[in-house]
Structures are given as C-alpha cells and as structure tokens.
N, C-alpha and C positions, 0 to 999 in steps of 0.2 A: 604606360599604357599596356593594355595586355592584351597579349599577341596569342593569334586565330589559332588551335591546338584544336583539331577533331577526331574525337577515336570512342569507339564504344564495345563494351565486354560483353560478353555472351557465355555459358557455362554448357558444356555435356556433362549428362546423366554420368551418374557412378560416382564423383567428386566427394572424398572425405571433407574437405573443410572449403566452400567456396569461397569468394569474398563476396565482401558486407555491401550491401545496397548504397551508396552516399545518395541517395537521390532520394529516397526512402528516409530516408534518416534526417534529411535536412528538412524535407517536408515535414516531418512528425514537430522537429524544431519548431519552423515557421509558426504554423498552428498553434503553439501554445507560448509563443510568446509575453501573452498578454494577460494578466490574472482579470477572470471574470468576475462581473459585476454581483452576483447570489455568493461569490466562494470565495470563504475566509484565508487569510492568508497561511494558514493551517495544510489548509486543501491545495492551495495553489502549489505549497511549497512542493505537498507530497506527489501533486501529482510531477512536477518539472523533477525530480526524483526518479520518478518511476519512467521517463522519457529516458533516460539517458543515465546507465551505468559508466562512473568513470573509474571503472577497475576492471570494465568488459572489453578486450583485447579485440581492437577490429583490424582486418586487412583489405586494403584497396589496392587494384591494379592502379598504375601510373599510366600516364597518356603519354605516347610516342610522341616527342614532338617533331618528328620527320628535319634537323634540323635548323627549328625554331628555338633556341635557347631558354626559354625563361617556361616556365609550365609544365615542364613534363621531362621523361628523360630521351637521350638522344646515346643509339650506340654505331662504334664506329672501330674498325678494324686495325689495326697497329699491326703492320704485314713485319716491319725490321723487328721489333719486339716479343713479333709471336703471344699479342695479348688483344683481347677483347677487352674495350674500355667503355664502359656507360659514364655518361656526364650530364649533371643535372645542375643548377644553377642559383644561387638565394640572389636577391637586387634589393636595393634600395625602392621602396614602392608603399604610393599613395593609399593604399586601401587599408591598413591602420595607421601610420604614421609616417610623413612625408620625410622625419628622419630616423625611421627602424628600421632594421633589413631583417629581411623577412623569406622565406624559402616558399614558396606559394605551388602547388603540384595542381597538374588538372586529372581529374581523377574518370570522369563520363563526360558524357557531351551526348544531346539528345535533339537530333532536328524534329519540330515539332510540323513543319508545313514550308513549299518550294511550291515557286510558279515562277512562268515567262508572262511579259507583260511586255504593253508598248505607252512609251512616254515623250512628254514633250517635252526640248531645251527651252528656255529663256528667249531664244533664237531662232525659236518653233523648226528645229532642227525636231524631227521623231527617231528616238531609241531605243530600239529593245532593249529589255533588263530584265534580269532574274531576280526573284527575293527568296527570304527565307525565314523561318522563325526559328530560332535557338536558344538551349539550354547549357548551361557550362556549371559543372559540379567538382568541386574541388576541395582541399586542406591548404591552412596556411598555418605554416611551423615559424613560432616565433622565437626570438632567442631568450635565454643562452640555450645554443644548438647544443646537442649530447658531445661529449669529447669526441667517442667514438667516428663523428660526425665531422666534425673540425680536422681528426688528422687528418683525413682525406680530402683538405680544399689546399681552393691554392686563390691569390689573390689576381680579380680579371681587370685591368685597366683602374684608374686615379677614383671613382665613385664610391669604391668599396664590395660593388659585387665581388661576389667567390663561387670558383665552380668545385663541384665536388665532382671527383673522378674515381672509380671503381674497377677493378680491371678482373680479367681472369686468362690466366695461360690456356692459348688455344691455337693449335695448326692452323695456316690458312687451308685447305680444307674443310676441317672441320668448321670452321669458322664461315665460311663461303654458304655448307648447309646449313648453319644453324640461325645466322644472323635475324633475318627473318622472322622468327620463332622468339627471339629474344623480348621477354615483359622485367617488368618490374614491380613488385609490392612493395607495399609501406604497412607495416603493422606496427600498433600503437593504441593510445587510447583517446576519446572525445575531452579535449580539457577545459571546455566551457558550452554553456548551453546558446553563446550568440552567433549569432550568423550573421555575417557581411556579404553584402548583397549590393551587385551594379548593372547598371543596365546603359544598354550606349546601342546607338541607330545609328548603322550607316547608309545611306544617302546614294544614289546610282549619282555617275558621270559618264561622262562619254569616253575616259580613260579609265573609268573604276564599273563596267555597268551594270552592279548588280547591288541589290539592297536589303540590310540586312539587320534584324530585329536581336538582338543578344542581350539575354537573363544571364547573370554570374552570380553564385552564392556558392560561398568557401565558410566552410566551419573548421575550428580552431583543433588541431594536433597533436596529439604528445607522443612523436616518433621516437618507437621502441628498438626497429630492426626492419631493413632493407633486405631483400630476398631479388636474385635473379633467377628468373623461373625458367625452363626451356618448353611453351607449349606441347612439343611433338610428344612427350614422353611423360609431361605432369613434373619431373623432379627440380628441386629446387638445387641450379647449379654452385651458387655462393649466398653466403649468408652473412650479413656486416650488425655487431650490436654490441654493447658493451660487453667488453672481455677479448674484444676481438674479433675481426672476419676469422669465419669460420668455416672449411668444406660443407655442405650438408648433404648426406647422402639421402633424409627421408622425403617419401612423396609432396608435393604440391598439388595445389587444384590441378586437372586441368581444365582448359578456358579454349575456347574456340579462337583461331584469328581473327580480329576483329577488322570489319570493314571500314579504310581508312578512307576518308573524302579531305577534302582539302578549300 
C-alpha cells in the first residue's frame, strides 16, 4: 500500500539548471497515449518520439518522507559516528509486479482542493470531517538496480526489502544547522513512455475523520546519479553514481523549502 508522503518544490530565480517538471511530463505522457484514429502508425510513432527523449538527462527533487519509509528519502543524524545518513528504501510492491521489487520515489505532490464538512454515522451519530483532492507524482526504478546503487543496501527484514543508506561526515553542529535544508535529486533518464496510474478513496471515520480523493502516477526511471543538495547555499554536498561517491564541489539548483503538510 502506499503510504501518504507530501511535499512540493518551488524554484528561485537565478537557478543554472532547475529540475524537470514530473507533472508536466507525465501529463504530456498521458495525452498521447493512444494512436489517433486519422494518424498513421508512421505519425504516431514520431510523434511518441518527439514526447520523450531517452537520452535527455532529467533531475527530480525526492520527497521527504518525514520518517515514512517507502517513497521518498528520510535523513537522520548519527551523533556517535559524526555522519549524516540519508535512507531511502526499494519493497516488494503491487504496482508492477506483486513479486518484483521495485524502488518507487515520490517526487511532487499537489493538493488540488480541502474543505470541512459535517456527516452522518450509520448510528446518525454527526461528524465533522475534512476532505481533500490529491495528486502524487513520482519514478519507479526497476531492477537490476545500478551496482553503484546495491553497494549501498543492506537487507530490511525476511520480504526482501533493502534500504539504501548514504551518508556524509558532519559535526553535530553543523549538522543541527543544516539538517533541514537537506533535499535529495535523482538524475536519470525517462526509460519507457508508460505510466502507472492508482487511484484509492479514503472514507472519513470517527477515528480516521477526514476524506480523501488520491491520483498516483509514477513513470518508469533509469537512475543515473543521486545528488545531496544543501538548499541554503544551492551546492551539491555528495554525489553517488557509477565510479563512485564523489565530493562535488559545483553549484546546484537552488530550490525554496518546500511547504511540508502531512
């Protein structure tokens, strides 16, 4: 099941390289799905061609997952080790194949519309409740994961998930100011033109009471290299990809902190 991860990117002016729209992008997807009825399979082809270069390098910020495991990355301080360690997670999961494990990142998240409302139980008990509409935009990396990728896992519990751990030598100080400020990218390329798409309602209770409408569409990955970014300053602190983690001293976006709701 996939578990609630909300976070959305915002960019300030001046930014050499931003990241790529996924929302943008899976929409264009969507859309052209379907070869039209006037247009030869000639046309179709070129246009779903022209949709999507798979040799055009994109980067997507990751979604914080505030301590939610699966979707997004989570960082957390190592005070004895003097390290800053990001962990991000692949599972066994239903959305291609009930036995492929799969690395699944949330990449945006877009609330479309929120209200209070009042309802009735079964038991004509009345209970306020909140709704909301939502969008969920994301990559799903499937395997064989990059080597690069694998030596940094470790095996979570008898299922077969693996979390991938990343770290970087940091004072708790430094650590204390920066944590915060800490993103994550994925650059890579688009490596198929389908999109997988769920959608799932939940339901107010009297112990749950709020209600809530979620679109999920994830398009397919081919992770090239993991960047930890530090918003405050744009540079990109560590950089993971084949050949090895690597220092990187050159600029990154910078990206505004995004407003986390939960």
């Amino acid at each position: 099941m996939l578990a609630i991860v909300c976070a959305a990117a915002t960019f300030l002016q001046g930014q050499s390289r931003p990241s790529d729209d996924i929302e943008a992008l899976i929409n264009r997807l969507k859309r052209t799905q379907e070869k039209g009825e006037f247009e030869t399979t000639q046309q179709y082809k070129a246009r779903l061609n022209g949709i999507v270069d798979p040799n055009k390098q994109l980067i997507f910020p990751v979604i914080d997952s505030h301590g939610i495991d699966h979707f997004g990355v989570r960082f957390e301080y190592d005070a004895d080790a003097g390290m800053m360690m990001m962990n991000m997670e692949s599972t066994i999961d239903w959305i291609l194949d009930p036995e492929e494990q799969t690395l699944i990142l949330g990449v945006k998240h877009s609330e479309r519309s929120t209200g209070k409302h009042i309802g009735m139980t079964t038991m004509g008990v009345r209970m306020p409740y909140e709704s909301s509409t939502e969008n969920w935009y994301g990559v799903i990396i499937r395997q064989p994961f990059p080597d690069w990728l694998e030596a940094n896992s470790q095996p979570i519990g008898d299922a077969g998930d693996r979390r991938y751990q990343f770290s970087i030598p940091m004072s708790a100080s430094a650590a204390k100011a920066t944590k915060p400020f800490l993103r994550a990218r994925i650059v890579g390329t688009v490596s198929s033109r389908k999109i997988y798409h769920d959608h799932m309602t939940l339901t107010p209770k009297l112990d749950a009471p709020w209600e809530q409408s979620i679109s999920q569409d994830y398009a397919e990955f081919n992770l090239q290299e993991i960047q930890i970014v530090d918003l405050q300053n744009g540079r990109t602190l560590k950089s993971y990809k084949k050949g090895g983690p690597a220092d990187a001293s050159r600029p990154a976006v910078t990206e505004e902190v995004p407003s986390q709701k939960m």
